[in-house]
MIVO-585014 format. One line per field, with one value per residue (C-alpha): residue number from 0; residue in one letter; x, y, z. Coordinates in steps of 0.2 Angstrom, whole numbers, plus 5000, padded with zeros to 4 digits. Layout:
N
i = c(NUM, ...)
aa = c(A, ...)
x = c(X, ...)
y = c(Y, ...)
z = c(Z, ...)
This chain:
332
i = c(0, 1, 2, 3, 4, 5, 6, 7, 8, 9, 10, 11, 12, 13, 14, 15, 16, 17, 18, 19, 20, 21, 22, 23, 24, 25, 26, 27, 28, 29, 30, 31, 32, 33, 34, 35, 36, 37, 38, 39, 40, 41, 42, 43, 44, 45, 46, 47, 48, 49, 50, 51, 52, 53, 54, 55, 56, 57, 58, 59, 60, 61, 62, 63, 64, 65, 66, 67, 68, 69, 70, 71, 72, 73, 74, 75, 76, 77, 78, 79, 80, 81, 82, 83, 84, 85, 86, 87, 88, 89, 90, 91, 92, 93, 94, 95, 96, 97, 98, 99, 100, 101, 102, 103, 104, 105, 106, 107, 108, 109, 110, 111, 112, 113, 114, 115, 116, 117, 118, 119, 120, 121, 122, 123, 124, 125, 126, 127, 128, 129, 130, 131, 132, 133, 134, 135, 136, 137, 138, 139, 140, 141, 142, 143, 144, 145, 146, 147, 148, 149, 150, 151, 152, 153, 154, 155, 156, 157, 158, 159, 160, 161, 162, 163, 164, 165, 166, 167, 168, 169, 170, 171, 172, 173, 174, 175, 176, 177, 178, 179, 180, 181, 182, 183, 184, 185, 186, 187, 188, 189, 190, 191, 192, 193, 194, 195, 196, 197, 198, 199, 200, 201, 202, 203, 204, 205, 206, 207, 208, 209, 210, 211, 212, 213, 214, 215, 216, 217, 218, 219, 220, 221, 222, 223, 224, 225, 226, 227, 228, 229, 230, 231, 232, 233, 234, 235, 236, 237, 238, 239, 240, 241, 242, 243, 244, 245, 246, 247, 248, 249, 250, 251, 252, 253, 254, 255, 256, 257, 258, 259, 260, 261, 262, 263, 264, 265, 266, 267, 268, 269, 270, 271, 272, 273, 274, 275, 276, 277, 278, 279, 280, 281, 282, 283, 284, 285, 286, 287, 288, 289, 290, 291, 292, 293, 294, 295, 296, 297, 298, 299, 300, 301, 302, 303, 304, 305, 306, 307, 308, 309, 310, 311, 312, 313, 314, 315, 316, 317, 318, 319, 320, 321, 322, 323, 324, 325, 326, 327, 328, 329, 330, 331)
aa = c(X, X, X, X, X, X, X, X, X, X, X, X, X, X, X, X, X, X, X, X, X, X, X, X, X, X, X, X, X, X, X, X, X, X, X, X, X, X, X, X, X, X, X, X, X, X, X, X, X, X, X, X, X, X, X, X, X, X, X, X, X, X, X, X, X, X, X, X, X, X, X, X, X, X, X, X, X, X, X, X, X, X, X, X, X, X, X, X, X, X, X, X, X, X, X, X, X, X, X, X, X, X, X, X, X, X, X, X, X, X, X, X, X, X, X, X, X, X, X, X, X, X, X, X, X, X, X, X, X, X, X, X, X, X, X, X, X, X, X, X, X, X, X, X, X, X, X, X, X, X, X, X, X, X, X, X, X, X, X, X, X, X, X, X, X, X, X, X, X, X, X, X, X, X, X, X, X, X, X, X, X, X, X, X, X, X, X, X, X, X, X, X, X, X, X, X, X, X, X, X, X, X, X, X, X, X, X, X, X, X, X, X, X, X, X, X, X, X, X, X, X, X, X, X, X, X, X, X, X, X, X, X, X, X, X, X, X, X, X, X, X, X, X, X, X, X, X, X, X, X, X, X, X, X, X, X, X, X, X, X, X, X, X, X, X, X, X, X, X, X, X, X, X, X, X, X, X, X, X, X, X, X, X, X, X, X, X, X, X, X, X, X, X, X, X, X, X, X, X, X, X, X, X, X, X, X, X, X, X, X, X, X, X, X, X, X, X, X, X, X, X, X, X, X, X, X, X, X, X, X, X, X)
x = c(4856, 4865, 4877, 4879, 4888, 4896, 4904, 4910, 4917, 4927, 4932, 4938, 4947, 4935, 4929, 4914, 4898, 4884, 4883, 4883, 4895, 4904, 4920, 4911, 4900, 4915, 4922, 4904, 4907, 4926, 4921, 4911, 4923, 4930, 4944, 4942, 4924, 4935, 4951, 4964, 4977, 4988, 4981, 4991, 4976, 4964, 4970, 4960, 4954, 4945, 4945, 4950, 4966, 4970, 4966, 4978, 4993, 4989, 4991, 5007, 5016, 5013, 5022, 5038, 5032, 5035, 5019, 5021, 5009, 4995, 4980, 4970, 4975, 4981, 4999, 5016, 5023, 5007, 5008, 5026, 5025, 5011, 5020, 5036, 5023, 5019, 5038, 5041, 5023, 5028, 5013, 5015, 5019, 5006, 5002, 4982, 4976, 4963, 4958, 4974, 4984, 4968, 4970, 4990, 4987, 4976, 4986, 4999, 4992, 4986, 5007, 5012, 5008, 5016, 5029, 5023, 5032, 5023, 5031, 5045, 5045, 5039, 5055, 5066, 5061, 5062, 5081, 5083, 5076, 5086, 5104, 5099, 5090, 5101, 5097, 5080, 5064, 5051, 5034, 5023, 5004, 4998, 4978, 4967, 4971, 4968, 4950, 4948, 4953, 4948, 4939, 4941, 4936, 4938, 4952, 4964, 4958, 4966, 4975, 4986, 4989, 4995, 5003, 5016, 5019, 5024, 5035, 5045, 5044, 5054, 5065, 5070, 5073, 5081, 5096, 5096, 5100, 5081, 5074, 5056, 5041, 5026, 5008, 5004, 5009, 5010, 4999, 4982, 4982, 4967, 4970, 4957, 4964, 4969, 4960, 4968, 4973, 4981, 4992, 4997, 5002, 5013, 5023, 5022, 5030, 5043, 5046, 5047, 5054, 5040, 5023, 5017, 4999, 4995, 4979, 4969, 4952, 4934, 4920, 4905, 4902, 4918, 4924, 4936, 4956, 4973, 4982, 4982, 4992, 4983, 4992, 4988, 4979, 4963, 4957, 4965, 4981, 4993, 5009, 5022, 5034, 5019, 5013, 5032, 5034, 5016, 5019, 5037, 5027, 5013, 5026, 5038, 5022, 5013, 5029, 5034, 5016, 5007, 4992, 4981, 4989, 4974, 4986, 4987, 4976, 4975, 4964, 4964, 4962, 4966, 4984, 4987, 4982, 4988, 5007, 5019, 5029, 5024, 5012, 5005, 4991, 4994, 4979, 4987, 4975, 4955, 4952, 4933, 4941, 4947, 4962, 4968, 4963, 4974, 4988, 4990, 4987, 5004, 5019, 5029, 5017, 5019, 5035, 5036, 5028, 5038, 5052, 5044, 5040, 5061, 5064, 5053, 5060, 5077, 5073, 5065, 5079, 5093, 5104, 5104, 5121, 5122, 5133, 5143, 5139, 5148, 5164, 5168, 5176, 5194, 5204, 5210)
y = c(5025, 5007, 5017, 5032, 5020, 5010, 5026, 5032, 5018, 5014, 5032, 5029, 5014, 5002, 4987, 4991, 4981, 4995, 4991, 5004, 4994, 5001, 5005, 5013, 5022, 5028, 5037, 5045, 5053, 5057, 5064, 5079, 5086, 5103, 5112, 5126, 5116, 5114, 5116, 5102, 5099, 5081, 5071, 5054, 5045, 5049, 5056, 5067, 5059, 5069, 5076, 5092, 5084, 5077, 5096, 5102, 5088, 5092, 5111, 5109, 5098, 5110, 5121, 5111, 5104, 5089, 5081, 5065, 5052, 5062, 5050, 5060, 5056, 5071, 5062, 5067, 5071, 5083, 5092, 5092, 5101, 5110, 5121, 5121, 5132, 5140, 5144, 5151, 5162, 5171, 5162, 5154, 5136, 5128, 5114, 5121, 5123, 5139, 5154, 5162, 5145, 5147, 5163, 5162, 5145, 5155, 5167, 5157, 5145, 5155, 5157, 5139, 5126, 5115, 5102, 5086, 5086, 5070, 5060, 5069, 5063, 5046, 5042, 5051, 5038, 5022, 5027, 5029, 5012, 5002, 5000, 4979, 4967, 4966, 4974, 4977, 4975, 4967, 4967, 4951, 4949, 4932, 4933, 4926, 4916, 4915, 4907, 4916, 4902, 4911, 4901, 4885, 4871, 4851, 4849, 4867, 4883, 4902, 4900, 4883, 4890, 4908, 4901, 4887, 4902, 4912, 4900, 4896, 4916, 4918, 4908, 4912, 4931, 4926, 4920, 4934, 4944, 4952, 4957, 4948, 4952, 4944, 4952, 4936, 4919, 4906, 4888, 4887, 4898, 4905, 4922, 4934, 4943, 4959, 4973, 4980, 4998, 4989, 4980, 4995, 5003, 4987, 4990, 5009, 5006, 4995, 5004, 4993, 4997, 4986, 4976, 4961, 4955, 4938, 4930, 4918, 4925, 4920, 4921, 4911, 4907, 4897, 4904, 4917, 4911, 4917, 4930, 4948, 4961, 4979, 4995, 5010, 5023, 5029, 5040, 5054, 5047, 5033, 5026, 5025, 5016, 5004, 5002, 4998, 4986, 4978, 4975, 4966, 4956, 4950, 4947, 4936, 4928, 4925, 4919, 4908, 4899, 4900, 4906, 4918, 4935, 4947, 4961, 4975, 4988, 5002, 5002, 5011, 4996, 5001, 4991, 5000, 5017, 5019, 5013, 5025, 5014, 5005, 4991, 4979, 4963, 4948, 4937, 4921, 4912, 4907, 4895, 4893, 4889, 4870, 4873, 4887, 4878, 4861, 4872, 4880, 4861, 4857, 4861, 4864, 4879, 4888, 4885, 4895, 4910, 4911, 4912, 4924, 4937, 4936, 4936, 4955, 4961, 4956, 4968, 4980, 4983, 4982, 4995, 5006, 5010, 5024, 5023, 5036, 5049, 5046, 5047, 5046, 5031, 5023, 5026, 5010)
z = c(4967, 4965, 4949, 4958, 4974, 4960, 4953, 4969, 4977, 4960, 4961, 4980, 4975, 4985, 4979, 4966, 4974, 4974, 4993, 5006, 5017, 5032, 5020, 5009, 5022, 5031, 5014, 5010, 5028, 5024, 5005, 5014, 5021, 5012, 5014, 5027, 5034, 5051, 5060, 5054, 5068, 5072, 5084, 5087, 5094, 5082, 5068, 5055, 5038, 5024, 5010, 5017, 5023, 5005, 4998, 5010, 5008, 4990, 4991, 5004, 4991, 4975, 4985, 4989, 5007, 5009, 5017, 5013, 5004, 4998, 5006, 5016, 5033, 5045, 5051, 5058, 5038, 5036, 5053, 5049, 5034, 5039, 5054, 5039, 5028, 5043, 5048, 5031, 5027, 5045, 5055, 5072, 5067, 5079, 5067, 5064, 5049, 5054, 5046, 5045, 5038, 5026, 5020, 5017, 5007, 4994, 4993, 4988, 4977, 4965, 4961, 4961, 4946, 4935, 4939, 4947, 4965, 4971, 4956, 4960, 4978, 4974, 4962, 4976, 4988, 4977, 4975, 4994, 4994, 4979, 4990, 4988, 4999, 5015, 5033, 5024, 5036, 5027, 5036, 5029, 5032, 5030, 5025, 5040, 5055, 5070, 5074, 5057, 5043, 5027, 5016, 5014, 5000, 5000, 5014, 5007, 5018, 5013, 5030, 5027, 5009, 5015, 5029, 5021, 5009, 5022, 5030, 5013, 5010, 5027, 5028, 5009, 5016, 5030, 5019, 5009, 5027, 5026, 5045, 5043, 5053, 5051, 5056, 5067, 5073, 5058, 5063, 5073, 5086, 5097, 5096, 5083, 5069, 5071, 5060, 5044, 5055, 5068, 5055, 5047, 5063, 5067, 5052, 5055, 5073, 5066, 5052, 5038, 5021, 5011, 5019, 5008, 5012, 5007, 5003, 4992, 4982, 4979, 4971, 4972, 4953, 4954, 4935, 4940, 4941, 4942, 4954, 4956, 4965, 4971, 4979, 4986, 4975, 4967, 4955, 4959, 4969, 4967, 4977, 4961, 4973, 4978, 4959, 4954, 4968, 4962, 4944, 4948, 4959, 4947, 4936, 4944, 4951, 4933, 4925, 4939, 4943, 4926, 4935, 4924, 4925, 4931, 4933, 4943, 4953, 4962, 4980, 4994, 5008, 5025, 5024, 5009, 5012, 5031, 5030, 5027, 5014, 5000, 5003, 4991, 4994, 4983, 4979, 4976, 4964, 4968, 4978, 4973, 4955, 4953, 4944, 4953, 4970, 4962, 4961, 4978, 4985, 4977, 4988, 4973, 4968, 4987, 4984, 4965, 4974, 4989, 4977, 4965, 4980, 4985, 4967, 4965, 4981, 4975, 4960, 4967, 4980, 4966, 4966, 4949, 4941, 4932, 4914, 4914, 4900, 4882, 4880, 4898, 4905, 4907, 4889, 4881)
């Protein structure tokens, strides 16, 4: 039993502990769900989730309609292309995925394959995104707070650390003419932390080009160090736009810091999965390792990474010139 959870939770891109948790619970109930095993229709308030819903995102963008991130949530991109597909097939483009929308999607698949549409879409969005850093919003989430400190060893706690990042981080935006929203107050405040959806809808309802989460790692045996960045995806899916932004990320962050470079994953975290732009979470370094936790105490280290998120969003947002082809170009 406990390999047949770890399997599935690493194929769901959760975290791989063999416990039956409220995540993982929550995806078992989502992965029974089969195409055609009920009626798929948009509801803003509560929203359908499944693995029907990612068969049908799938099917929809095989076929040139564009329903967005292939993540298994029934949103305004999917009911969009939905009643599209409906529009062109001759059905009335009500939005509900029934017996007749069934019927006229297998019909239909069976003709299209080949290509990859959602790379395609993917590599059209990072364009649309690299016109450079200004007049960008940029959503940050620092880790914690609230009457929730995050861990905490000696006299550093995840929240001081995330939160004097955060401070250097906006202010170094702010003069590169970035908008910057943060999920929640910086400082002690009395407030509780507000759940992973509701900070994904925050940067939904704003809508902000990139979301950055910020937070410090643990683990009890006090062995594991250095810093890593995760995005949306699983086994089956992955946000290219998110994995790009990532691997710039860890970069600028391992070369700037020094910290152990423990790369780059894909999981499918609430923040990651439910925002409608790329999204990544940065653990910044363990503080339950003595090394890594003497770094982040050193104003000079906040500093270094503050600077190594602007420097990746800098890149990231970089306009690409295109050369022109040979033997084109002014004659001399």
């Amino acid at each position: 039993m406990d390999s047949a959870v770890r399997a599935f939770q690493q194929q769901q891109g959760l975290n791989v502990d063999g416990i039956v948790g409220p995540e993982t619970f929550r995806r078992l109930e989502e992965a029974r769900w089969r195409l055609g095993d009920r009626v798929l229709s948009f509801s803003a308030g509560h929203m359908q989730i499944g693995d029907d819903a990612t068969a049908l995102q799938r099917r929809l963008t095989d076929m040139g309609f564009d329903s967005g991130r292939v993540d298994g949530v029934f949103g305004p991109s999917t009911d969009h292309a939905l009643r599209d597909f409906q529009r062109n097939v001759g059905l009335e483009p009500d939005g509900v995925c029934g017996p007749m929308t069934l019927r006229a999607l297998d019909r239909l698949a069976r003709t299209v394959s080949g290509g990859a549409p959602e790379e395609l879409r993917d590599q059209q969005a990072l364009v649309r995104l690299q016109t450079g850093t200004a007049d960008k919003v940029i959503v940050i989430d620092p880790g914690h707070g609230g009457n929730d400190p995050g861990r905490s060893l000696e006299t550093v706690t995840e929240q001081s650390v995330i939160d004097d990042i955060c401070s250097r981080l906006e202010g170094r935006l702010s003069a590169l003419g970035v908008q910057v929203l943060l999920t929640r107050p910086l400082g002690v405040n009395h407030l509780s932390p507000s759940t992973e959806v509701q900070r994904a809808q925050f940067a939904n309802r704003v809508g902000a080009d990139i979301v950055i989460s910020l937070h410090c790692d643990w683990e009890p045996s006090g062995r594991g160090s250095g810093a890593a960045t995760y995005y949306y995806g699983s086994a089956r899916t992955a946000s290219m736009v998110g994995r790009r932004f990532a691997e710039l990320l860890q970069e600028h962050v391992v070369e700037r810091t020094g910290l152990r470079d423990c790369r780059t994953h894909a999981k499918t975290w609430d923040l990651l999965r439910l925002t409608r732009m790329p999204a990544v979470r940065l653990e910044a370094g363990y503080l339950s390792n003595a090394n890594d936790r003497q770094r982040l105490s050193e104003a000079h280290i906040r500093q270094e990474i503050a600077e190594s998120i602007a420097s990746a969003l800098h890149d990231f947002f970089a306009p690409v010139f295109q050369h022109p082809p040979p033997g084109v170009g002014a004659s001399v």
